[in-house]
N, C-alpha and C positions, 0 to 999 in steps of 0.2 A: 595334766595328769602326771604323777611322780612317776618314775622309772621305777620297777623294782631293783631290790640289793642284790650284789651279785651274790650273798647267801641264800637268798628266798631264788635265784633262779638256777644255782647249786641243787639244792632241796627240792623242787619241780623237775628238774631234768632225773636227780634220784630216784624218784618216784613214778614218774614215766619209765623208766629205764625197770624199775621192779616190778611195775603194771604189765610191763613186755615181757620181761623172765618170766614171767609166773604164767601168762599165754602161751606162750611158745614152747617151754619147756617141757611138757606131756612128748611133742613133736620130736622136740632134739633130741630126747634122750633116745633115740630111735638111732642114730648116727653111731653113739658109741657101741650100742650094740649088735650093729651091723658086723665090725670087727673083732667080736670073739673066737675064739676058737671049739669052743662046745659046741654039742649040736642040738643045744636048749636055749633058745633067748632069756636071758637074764640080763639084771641090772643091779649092780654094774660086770661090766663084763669083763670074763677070764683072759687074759694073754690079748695078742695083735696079731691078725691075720684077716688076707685079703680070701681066703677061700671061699666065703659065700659070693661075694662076685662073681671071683672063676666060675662058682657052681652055676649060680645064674648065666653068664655068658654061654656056657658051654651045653648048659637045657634047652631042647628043642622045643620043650614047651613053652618058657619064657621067652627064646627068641620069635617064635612063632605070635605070644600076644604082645612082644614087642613092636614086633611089622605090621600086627593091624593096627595096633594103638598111632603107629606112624604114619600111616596109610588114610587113616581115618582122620587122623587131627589135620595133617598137610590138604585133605581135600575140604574139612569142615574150613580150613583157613581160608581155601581160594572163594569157596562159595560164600562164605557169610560176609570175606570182603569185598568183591562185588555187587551183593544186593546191600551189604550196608552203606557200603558210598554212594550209593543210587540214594539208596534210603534219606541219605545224609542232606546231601543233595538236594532233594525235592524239598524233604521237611525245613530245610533250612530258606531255600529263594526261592520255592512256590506259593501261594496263595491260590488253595484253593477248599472247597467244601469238605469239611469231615478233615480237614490234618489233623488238629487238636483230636480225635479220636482214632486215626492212622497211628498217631507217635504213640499213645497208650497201649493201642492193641501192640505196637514193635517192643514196647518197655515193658512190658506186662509179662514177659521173665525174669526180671529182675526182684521182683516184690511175688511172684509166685510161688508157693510149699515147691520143690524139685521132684519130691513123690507125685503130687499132682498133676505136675507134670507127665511125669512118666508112664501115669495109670494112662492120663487121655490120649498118649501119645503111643501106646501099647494097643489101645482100644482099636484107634482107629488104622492105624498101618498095619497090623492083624489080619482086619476087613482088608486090605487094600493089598496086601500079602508083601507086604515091606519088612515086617519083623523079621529077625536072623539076619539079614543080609547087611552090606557095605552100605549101601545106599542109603535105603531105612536107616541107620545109623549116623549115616554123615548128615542127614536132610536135620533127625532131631538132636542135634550137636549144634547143630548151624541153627537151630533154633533158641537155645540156650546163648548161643557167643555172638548171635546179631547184635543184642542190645549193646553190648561193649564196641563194638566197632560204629556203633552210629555215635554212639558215647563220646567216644574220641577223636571221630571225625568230625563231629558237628563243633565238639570244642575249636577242633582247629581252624573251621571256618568263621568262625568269629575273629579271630586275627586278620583271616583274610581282608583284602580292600577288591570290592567289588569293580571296582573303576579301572584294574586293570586288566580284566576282562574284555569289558566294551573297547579300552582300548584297541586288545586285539583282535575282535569281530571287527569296529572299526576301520580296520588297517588291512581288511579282505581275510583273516583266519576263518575257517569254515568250524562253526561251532564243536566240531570233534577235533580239530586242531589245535583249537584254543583249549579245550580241556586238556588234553593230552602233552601240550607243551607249556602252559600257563597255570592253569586250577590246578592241576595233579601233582607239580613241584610242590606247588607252594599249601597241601593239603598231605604232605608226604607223611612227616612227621607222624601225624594220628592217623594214616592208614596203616602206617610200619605198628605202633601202638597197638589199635585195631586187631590187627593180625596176629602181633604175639600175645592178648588176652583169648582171643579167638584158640589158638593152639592148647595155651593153660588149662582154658574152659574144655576141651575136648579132650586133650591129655588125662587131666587129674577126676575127669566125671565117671561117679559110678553109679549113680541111682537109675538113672535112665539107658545107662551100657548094660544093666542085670536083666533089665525089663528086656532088652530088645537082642541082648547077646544069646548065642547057643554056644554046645557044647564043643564045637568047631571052630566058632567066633568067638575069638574071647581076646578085651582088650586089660590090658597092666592090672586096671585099680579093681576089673570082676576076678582077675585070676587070684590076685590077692586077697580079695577077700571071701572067695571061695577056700582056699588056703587054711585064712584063721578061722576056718570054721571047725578044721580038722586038728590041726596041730598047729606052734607059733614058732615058726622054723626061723635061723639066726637068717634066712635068704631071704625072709621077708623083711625084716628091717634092710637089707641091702639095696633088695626094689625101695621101698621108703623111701632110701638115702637119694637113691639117685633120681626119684620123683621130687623130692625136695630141691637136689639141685638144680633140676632144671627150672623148677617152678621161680625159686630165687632168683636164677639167669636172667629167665624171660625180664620178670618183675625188674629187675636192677637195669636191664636194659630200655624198658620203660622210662626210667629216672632219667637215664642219661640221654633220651630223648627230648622229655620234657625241659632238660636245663638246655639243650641246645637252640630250643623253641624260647625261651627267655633272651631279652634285646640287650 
């Protein structure tokens, strides 16, 4: 099969490359108008100034859904990453009845409406008096960022070589010693992964934070969009900007795990 010309792969990368601008862009232009100086978001924007930051920084309202939002992603992180390595785990070197429909029902956030979500998950932690609260909120966060973390981890155990497991039960390791000094190095990678989609998913989520958030609790992506409900203040492109940066961090760090995962 001929190699293509380095113009037709000129031309594809073009094209990809404006397939991307023309996505992303609604997004970006969020950035530059973060730093106007009016106190109207427009586009494009008037002068250079970091005052919506400041203003954000120095809001006790903002900081206030900044700490839950922080509060709440760092515990959805802990919990979805140790039921999803469990997860991982099992589904990957058990054999047993019903896995094929275990991994569906764990995957079955991924291909689910997010409203959908949110309605059943409102429904029944209501009944159960979870709604408003930390909990309520971290348990269905953790239910959304499981799939990612079994995602990542499962990929990574297929690299793994089983053989040097048995090795170290072989050798007298007591099966939690051998995970903890053997499988968990060598699964690290996509638990690190795992964890920071886990974060993303709970950081930037707002359909199921409205449903289950109060007027008390309120994380980054509900304040802001309670926000533009009202007015389209140049602060809220500022939160934007800096929900994007993180989201790109996380994301970019992702990258650089998976190339250190390549031989």
């Amino acid at each position: 099969m001929a190699r293509p010309s380095p113009l037709a792969r000129i031309a594809f990368a073009i094209l990809i490359a404006a397939i991307a601008l023309f996505l992303m862009a609604p997004t970006l232009v969020v950035i530059p108008i973060s730093f106007t100086t009016t106190s109207i978001a427009q586009f494009p924007p008037v002068g250079f100034s970091f005052q919506w930051y400041a203003n954000v920084i120095h809001d006790p309202v903002w900081r206030s859904a900044t700490a839950t939002s922080l509060q709440i992603a760092t515990l959805t992180v802990i919990l979805s990453v140790v039921i999803g390595t469990a997860a991982a785990l099992s589904l990957h070197r058990g054999d047993f009845a019903g896995k094929a429909v275990i991994r569906a029902i764990l995957l079955s956030p991924l291909v689910t409406p997010v409203i959908v979500l949110a309605i059943g998950i409102f429904m029944v932690f209501a009944r159960w008096g979870l709604a408003g609260t930390v909990p309520g909120l971290v348990i269905a966060h953790t239910v959304l960022a499981l799939p990612f973390v079994i995602v990542a981890v499962t990929a990574t155990l297929h690299g793994v070589n089983p053989n040097l497991e048995l090795a170290a039960l072989g050798l007298g390791a007591r099966p939690w010693r051998t995970f903890r000094r053997v499988t968990l190095p060598l699964i690290m990678p996509g638990v690190v992964a795992g964890a920071i989609f886990a974060f993303i998913t709970s950081w930037d989520e707002v359909v199921v934070a409205i449903f289950m958030t109060t007027s008390s609790l309120r994380t980054i992506p509900v304040l802001v969009w309670g926000q533009m409900r009202t007015e389209i203040s140049p602060a809220i492109a500022a939160v934007g900007t800096i929900l994007i940066v993180i989201s790109v961090a996380g994301l970019g760090a992702i990258s650089l795990l998976k190339r250190k995962e390549r031989p």
